[in-house]
TIDO-710618 format. One record per atom (N, C-alpha, C): residue in one letter; x, y, z. Coordinates in steps of 0.001 Angstrom, whole numbers, padded with zeros to 6 digits, always signed. Layout:
BEGIN
AXYZ
...
//
This chain:
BEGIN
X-023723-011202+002313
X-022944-009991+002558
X-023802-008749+002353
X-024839-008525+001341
X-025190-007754+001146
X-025956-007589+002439
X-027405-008788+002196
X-028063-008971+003808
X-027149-007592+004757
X-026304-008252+005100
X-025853-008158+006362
X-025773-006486+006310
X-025186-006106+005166
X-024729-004453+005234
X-026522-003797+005291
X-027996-004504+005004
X-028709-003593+004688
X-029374-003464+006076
X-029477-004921+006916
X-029875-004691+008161
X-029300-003633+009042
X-028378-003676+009723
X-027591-002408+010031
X-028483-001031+009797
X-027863-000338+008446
X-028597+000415+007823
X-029980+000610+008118
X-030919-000461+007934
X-032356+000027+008149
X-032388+000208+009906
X-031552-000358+010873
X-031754-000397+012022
X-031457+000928+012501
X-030403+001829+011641
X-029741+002873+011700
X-030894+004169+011270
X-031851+003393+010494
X-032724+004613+009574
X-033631+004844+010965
X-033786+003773+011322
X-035040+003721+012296
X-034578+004074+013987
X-033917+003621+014506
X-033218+004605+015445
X-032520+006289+015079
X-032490+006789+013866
X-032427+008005+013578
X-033889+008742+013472
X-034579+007967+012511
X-036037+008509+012893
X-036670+009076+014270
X-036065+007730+014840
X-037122+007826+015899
X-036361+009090+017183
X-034891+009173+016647
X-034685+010478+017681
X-034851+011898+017170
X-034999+011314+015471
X-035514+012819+015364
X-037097+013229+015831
X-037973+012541+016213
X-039362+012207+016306
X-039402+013095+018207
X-037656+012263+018726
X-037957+012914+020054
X-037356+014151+020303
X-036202+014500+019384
X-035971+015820+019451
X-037364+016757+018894
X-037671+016684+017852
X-038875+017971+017625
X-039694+017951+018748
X-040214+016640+019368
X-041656+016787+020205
X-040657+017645+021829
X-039575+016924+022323
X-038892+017635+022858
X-038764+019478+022643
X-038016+019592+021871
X-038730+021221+021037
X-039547+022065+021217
X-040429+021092+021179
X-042179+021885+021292
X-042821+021617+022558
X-042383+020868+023312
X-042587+020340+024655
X-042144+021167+025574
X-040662+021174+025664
X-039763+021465+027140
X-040337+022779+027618
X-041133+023723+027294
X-041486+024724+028224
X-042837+023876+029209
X-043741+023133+028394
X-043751+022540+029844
X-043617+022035+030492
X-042433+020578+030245
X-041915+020104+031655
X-041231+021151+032582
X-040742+022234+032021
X-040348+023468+032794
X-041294+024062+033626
X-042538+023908+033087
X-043412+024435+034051
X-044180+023550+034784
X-044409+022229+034612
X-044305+021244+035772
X-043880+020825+036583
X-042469+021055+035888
X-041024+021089+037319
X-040868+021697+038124
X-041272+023197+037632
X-041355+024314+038796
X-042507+024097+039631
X-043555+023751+038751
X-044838+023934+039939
X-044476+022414+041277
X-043637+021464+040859
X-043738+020802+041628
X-042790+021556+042530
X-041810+021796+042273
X-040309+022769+043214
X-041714+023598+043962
X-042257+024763+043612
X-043562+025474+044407
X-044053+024859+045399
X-044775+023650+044932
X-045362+022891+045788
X-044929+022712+047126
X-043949+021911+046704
X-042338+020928+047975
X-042637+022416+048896
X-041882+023464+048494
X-041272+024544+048964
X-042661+024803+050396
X-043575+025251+049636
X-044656+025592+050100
X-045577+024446+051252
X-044851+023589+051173
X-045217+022610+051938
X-044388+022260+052810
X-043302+022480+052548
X-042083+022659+053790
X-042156+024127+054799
X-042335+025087+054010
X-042554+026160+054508
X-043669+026278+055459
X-045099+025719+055496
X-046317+025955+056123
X-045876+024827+057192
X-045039+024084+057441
X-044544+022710+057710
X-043739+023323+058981
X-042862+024358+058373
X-041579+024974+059455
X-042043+025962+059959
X-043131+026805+059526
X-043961+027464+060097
X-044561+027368+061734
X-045574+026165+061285
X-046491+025865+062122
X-045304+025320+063543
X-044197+024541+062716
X-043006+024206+064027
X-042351+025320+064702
X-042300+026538+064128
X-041387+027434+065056
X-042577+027768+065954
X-044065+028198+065671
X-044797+028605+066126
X-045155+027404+067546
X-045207+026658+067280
X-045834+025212+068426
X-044204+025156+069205
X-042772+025362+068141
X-041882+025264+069179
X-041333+023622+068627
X-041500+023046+067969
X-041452+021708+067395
X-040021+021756+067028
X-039934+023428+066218
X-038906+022958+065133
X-037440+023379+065588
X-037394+023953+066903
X-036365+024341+067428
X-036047+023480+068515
X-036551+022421+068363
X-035775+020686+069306
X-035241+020359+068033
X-034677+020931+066772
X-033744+019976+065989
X-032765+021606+065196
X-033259+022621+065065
X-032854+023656+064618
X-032990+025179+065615
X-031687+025403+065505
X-031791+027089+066033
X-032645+027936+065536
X-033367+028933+066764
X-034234+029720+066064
X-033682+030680+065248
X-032484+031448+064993
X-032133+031964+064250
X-031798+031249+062894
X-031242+029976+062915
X-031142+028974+061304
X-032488+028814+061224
X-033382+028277+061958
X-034966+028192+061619
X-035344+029411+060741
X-035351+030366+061393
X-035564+031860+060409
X-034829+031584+059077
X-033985+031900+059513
X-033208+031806+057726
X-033597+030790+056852
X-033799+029927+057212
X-033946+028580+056450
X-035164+028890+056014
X-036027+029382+056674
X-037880+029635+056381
X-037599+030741+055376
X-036888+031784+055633
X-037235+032836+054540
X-036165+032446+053062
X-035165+031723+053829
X-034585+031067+052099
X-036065+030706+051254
X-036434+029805+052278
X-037500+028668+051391
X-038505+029852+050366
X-038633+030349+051534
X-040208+031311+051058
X-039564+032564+049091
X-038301+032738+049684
X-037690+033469+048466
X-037491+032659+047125
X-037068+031502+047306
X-036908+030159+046686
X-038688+029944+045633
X-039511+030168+047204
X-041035+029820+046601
X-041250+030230+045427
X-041182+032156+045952
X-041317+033138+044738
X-040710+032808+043497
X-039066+032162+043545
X-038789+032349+041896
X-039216+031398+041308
X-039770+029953+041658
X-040162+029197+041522
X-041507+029322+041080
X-042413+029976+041517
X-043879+030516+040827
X-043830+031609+039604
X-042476+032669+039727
X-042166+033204+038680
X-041919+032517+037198
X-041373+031065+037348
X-040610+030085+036689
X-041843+029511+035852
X-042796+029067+037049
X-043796+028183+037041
X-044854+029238+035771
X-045490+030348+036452
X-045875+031168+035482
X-045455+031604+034117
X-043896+032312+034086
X-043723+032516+033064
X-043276+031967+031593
X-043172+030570+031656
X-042828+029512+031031
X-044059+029312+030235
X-045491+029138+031022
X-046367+028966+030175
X-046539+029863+029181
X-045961+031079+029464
X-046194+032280+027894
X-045213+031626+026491
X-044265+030853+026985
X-043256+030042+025927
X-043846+028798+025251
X-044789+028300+026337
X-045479+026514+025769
X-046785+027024+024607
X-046128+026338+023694
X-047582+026169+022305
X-048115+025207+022524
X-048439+024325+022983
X-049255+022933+023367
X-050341+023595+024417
X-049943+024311+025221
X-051680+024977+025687
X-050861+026777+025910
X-051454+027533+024897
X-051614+028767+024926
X-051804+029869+025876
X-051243+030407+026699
X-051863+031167+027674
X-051698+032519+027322
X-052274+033514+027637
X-051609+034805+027317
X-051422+035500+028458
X-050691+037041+028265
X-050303+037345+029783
X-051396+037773+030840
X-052423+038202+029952
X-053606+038843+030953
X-054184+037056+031489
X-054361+036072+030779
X-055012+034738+031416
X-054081+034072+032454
X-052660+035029+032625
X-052073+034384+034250
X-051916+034677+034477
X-052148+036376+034755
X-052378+037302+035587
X-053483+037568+036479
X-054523+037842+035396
X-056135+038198+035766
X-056967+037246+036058
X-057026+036996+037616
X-058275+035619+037974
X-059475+035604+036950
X-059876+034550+036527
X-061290+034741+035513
X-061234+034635+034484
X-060049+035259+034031
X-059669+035535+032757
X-059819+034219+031661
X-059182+033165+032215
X-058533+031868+031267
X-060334+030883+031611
X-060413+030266+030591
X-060775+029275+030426
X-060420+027781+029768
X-059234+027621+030532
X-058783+026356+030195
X-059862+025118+030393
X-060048+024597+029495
X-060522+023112+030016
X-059488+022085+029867
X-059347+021162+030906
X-058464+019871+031220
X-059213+018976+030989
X-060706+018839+031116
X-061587+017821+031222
X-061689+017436+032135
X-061588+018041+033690
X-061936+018051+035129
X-062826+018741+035226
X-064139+017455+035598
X-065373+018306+035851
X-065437+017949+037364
X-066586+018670+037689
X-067277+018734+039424
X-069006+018654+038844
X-069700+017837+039351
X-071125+017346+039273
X-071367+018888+038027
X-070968+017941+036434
X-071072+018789+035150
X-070446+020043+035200
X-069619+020705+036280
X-068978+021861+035878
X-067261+021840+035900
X-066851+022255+034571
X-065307+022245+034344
X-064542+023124+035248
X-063553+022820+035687
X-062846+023116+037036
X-061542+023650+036720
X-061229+023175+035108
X-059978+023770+034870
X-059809+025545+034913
X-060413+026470+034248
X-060234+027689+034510
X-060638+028116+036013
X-061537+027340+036860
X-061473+027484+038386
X-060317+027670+039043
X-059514+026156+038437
X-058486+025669+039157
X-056868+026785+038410
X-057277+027164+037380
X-056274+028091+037604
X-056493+029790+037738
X-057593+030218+037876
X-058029+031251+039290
X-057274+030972+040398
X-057104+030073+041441
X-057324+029622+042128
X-055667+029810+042135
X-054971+029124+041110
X-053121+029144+041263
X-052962+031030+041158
X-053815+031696+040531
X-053496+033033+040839
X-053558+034145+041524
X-054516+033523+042262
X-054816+034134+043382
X-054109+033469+044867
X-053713+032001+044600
X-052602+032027+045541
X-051004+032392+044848
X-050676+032744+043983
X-049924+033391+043913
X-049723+034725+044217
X-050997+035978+043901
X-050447+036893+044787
X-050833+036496+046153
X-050941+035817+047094
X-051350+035957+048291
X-050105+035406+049070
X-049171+034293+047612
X-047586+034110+047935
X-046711+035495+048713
X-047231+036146+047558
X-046444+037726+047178
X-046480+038549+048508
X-047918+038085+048538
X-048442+039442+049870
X-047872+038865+051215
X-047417+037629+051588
X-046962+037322+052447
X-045961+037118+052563
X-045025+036918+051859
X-043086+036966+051732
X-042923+038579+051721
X-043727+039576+050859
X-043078+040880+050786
X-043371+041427+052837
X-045025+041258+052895
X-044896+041484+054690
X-043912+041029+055561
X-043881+039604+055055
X-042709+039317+056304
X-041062+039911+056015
X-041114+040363+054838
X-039608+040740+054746
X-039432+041932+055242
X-040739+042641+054949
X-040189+044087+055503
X-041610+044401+057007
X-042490+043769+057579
X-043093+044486+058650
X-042735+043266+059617
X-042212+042386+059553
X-041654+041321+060997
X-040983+042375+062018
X-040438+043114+061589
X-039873+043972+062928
X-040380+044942+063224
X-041227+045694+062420
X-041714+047172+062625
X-042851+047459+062872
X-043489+045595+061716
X-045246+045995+061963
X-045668+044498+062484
X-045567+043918+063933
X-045406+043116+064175
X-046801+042400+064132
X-047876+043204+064812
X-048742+042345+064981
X-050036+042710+063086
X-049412+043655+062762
X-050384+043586+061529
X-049884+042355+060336
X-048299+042035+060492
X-047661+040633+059869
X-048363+039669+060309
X-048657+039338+061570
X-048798+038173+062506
X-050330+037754+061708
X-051543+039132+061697
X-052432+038773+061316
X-052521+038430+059663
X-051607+038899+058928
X-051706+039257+057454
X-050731+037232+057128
X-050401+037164+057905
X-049496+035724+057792
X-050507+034812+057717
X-051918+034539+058485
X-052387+033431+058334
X-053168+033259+056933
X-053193+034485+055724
X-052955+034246+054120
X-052560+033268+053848
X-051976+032646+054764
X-050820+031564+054185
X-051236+030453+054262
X-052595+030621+055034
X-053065+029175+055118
X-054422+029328+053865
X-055039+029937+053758
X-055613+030202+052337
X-054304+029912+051165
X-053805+030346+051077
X-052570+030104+050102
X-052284+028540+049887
X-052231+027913+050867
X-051968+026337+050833
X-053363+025851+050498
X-054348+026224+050680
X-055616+025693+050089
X-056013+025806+048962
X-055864+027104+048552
X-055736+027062+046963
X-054816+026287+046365
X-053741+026244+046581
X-052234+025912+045871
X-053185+023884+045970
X-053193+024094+047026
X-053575+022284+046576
X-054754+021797+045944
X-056102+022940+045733
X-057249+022945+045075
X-056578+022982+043246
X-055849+023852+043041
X-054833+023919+041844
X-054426+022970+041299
X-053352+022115+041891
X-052648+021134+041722
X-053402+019965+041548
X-054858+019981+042252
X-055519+018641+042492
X-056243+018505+040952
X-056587+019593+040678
X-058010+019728+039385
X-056748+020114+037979
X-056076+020508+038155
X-055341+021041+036556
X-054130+020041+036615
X-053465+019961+037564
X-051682+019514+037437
X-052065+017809+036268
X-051443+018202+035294
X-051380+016810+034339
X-050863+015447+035358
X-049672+015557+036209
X-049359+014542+037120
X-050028+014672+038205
X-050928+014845+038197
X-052026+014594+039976
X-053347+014032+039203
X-053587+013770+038226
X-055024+013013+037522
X-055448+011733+038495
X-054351+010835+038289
X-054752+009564+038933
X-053439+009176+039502
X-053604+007917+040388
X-052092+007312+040127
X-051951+007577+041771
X-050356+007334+041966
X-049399+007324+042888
X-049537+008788+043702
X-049069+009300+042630
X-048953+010944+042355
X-050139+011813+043134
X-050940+011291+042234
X-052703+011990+042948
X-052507+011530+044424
X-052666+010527+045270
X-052846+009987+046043
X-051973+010509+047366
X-050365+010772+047246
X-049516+011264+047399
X-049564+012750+048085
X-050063+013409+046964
X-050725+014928+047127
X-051953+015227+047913
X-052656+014117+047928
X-054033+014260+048871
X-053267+013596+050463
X-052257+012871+050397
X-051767+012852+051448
X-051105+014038+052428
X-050304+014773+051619
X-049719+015552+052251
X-050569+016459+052236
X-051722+017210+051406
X-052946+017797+052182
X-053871+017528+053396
X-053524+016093+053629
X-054163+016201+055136
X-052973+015908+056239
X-052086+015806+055966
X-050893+016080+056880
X-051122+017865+057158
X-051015+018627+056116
X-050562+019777+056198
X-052354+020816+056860
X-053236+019900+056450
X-054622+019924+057155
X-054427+020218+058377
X-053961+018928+059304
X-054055+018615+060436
X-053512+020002+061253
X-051797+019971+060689
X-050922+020417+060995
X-051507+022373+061252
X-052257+022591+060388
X-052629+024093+060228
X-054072+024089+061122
X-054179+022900+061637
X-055748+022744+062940
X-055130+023414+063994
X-054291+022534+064237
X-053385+022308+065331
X-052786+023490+065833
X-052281+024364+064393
X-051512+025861+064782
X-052804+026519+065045
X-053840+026853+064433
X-054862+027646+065003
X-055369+027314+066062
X-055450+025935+066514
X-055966+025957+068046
X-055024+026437+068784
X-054056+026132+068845
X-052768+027120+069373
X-053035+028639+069845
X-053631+029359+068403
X-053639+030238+067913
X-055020+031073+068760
X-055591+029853+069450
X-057268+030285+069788
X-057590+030854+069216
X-057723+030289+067954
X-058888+031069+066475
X-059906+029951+066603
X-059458+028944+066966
X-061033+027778+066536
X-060689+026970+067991
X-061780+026704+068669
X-062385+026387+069744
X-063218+025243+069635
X-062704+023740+070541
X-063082+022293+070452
X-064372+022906+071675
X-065456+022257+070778
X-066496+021949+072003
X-066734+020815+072693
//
């Protein structure tokens, strides 16, 4: 009888332990799955967006959507992008597990994070987040143009839009060298996929575009 009442009990000590073990690390954690979550939401967004892009432009995307829902749907996404990089950024000022301050995700250069992603002996982590900040303003510079010069300043948008394909090159140079879930794996593999989908796809609009010329 006794037995019986102490097992229980110790099974009770040790399943209490162990959620108090996941509440604190939880605690001290959740700002950055918050900011992993967002950067992946960024990602998606930004990859749908350069995606619906390149289709209104070739004409692809209006054999399944109206060009007026096409529009809307593109500038939802692109507004969506922004709070989502806002999210993505400002969360890291909340995470104590890696420190950032406001000038190191603001100011390209600034941070020297190391991840332990090197390139033939050179660390890539403060590269690689240069690289998320400078496609972030280049996010900025291309959602604020298209919101306000698509009608007024047509062809200085048109030229100031293909930012956007620098923007997707960084954003995936970023993700490839720092993102904790792109190291190895499924994940990594996944992401280098849809970089050469979204590769191809941004060839394809510039030959369109007669910016680059097959010999």
């Amino acid at each position: 009888m006794l037995l019986s009442s102490i097992v229980p009990n110790y099974h009770m000590s040790v399943v209490s332990s162990v959620l108090n073990v996941a509440a604190q690390r939880v605690a001290m954690t959740w700002p950055w799955y918050v900011v992993r979550g967002a950067g992946f939401v960024a990602a998606g967004l930004l990859f749908l967006l350069m995606l619906s892009g390149i289709g209104q432009v070739t004409g692809a995307t209006y054999r399944y959507i109206e060009p007026v829902k096409a529009w809307a749907i593109h500038k939802s996404m692109a507004i969506m992008l922004c709070v989502s990089i806002v999210v993505h950024v400002s969360f890291l000022l909340l995470d104590h597990y890696i420190s950032f301050s406001l000038v190191q995700i603001l100011v390209p250069f600034a941070s020297h994070y190391n991840n332990g992603t090197k390139l033939a002996g050179i660390p890539l982590g403060g590269i690689a987040v240069t690289l998320g900040i400078l496609a972030s303003y280049g996010v900025i510079i291309v959602v604020l143009s298209s919101l306000g010069w698509i009608n007024t300043r047509k062809k200085k948008w048109h030229k100031l839009h293909y930012l956007s394909y620098v923007v997707a090159f960084f954003v995936f140079l970023h993700a490839l060298y720092i993102g904790s879930d792109l190291k190895y794996g499924i994940f990594r593999q996944a992401w280098i996929v849809l970089g050469v989908i979204l590769g191809v796809g941004a060839i394809s609009r510039l030959l369109r575009a007669g910016t680059t010329r097959v010999r």
